[in-house]
N, C-alpha and C positions, 0 to 999 in steps of 0.2 A: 275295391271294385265290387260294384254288385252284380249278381246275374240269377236267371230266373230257375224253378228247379226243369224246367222245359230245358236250359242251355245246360244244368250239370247233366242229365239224361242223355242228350245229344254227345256232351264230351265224352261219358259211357262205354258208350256205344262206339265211338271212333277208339278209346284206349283199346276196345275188345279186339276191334277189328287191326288195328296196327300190330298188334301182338301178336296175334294168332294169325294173321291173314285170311282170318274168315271172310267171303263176300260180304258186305252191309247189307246185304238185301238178305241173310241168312242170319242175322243177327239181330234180337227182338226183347223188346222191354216186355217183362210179363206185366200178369191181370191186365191185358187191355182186352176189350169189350173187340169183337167181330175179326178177331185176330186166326189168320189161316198160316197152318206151321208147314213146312214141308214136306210132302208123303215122303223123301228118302234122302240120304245125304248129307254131310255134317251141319248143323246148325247151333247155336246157342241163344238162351234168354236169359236176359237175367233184372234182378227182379232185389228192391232196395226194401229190406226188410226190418232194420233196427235204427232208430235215429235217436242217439245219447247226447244229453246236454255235457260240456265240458266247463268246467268252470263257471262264472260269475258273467253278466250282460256288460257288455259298453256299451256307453250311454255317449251321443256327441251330437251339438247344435251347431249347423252352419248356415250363416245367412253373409255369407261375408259376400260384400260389393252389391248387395240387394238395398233397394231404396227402401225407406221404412214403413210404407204402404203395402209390401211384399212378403207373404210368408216365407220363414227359412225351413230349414228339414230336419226334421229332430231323427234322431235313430237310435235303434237299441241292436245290437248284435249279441247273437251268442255264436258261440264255438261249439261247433257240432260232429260228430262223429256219427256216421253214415255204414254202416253196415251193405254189403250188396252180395248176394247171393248169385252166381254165375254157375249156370248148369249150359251141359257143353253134352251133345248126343250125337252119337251115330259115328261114324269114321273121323279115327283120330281124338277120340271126346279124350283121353287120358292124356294124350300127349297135347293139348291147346288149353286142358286145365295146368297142367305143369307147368307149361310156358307160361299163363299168367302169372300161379306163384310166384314164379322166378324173378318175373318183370316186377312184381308190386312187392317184392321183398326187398328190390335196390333202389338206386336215385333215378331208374327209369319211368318208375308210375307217377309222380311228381314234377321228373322233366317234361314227359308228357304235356300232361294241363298246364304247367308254365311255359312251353314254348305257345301253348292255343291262348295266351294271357288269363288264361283263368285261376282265381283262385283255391284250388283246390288240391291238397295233400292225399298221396295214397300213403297209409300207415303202414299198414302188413296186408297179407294176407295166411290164411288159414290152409293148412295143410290138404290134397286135393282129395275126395273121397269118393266112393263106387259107390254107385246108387242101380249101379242097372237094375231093371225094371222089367216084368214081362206088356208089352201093349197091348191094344185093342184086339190085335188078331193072333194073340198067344204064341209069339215069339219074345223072344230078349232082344230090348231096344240097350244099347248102351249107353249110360249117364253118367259123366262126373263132373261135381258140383267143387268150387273154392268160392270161399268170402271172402271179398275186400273190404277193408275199413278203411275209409278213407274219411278227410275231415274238412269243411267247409264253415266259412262263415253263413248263418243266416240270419238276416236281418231282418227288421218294420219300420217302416221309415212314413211319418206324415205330417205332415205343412202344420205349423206351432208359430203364432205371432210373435210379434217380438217388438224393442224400443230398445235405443243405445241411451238416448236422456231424458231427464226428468226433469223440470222447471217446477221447482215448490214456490208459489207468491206470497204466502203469508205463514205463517205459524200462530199460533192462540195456543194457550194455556187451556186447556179443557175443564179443567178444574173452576178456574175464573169464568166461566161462560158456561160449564154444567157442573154448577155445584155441588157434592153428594148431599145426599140426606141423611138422615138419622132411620130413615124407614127399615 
């Protein structure tokens, strides 16, 4: 199954929120451009910061039941492991990072994205850690951050012609009809 990195973003976002029980409206993909965070109250972002090749590409051509006028679709996948950075602030951040660990440490992170059909594995995650911070108006904002690694096929996939036969009419001896030379 293929899906776009918009749709693993989206699954994200809903694992964070099923977990924790945070609002989705309080729950946000970082570095996006015109992004307004909330003046107060639990929120998290989180934000895909390492993506590791695993293994070797698969390569596969299908054109099966395509007339022979019709491009088939070549594809290459690789296995990818996806790193994801979850920072959790303000009330409750220690206890909704713990809960993810928890979750993405069992067959819960995985059933997840396979009950929404997607193909995507949470592997582990990272033990949770304090980051609190002083903010803009020199107070202690509270921070704590856990990575998920989680693993995803991605693929390229594009239209490659194709022929199942070949009709050869004659054959010649090449040699008989282009003689070598001595040159």
């Amino acid at each position: 199954m293929s899906f776009s990195e918009a749709d693993f973003m989206t699954a994200l976002h809903g694992y964070i929120v099923a977990v924790t029980g945070l609002d989705g409206s309080r729950v946000f993909r970082g570095n996006q451009s015109r992004m307004v965070l909330p003046k107060n109250g639990a929120y998290c972002i989180y934000t895909p910061i390492i993506r590791q090749r695993r293994g070797t590409n698969i390569y596969n051509f299908d054109a099966e039941g395509l007339p022979d006028d019709k491009n088939g679709a070549d594809s290459i996948t690789a296995l990818v492991l996806v790193d994801v950075q979850v920072d959790f602030y303000a009330d409750n951040a220690a206890q909704n990072a713990q809960m993810l660990e928890i979750a993405s440490r069992s067959y819960m992170g995985s059933n997840y994205f396979k009950a929404k059909g997607l193909d995507v594995r949470v592997c582990t995650a990272d033990n949770p850690r304090n980051l609190t911070g002083i903010d803009e108006s020199n107070q202690y904002e509270e921070r704590w951050t856990v990575t998920l690694t989680t693993e995803i096929n991605s693929s390229y996939i594009t239209d490659l012609p194709w022929f199942e036969d070949v009709t050869l009419k004659a054959f010649k001896n090449v040699d008989v009809y282009f003689p070598p030379s001595a040159e």
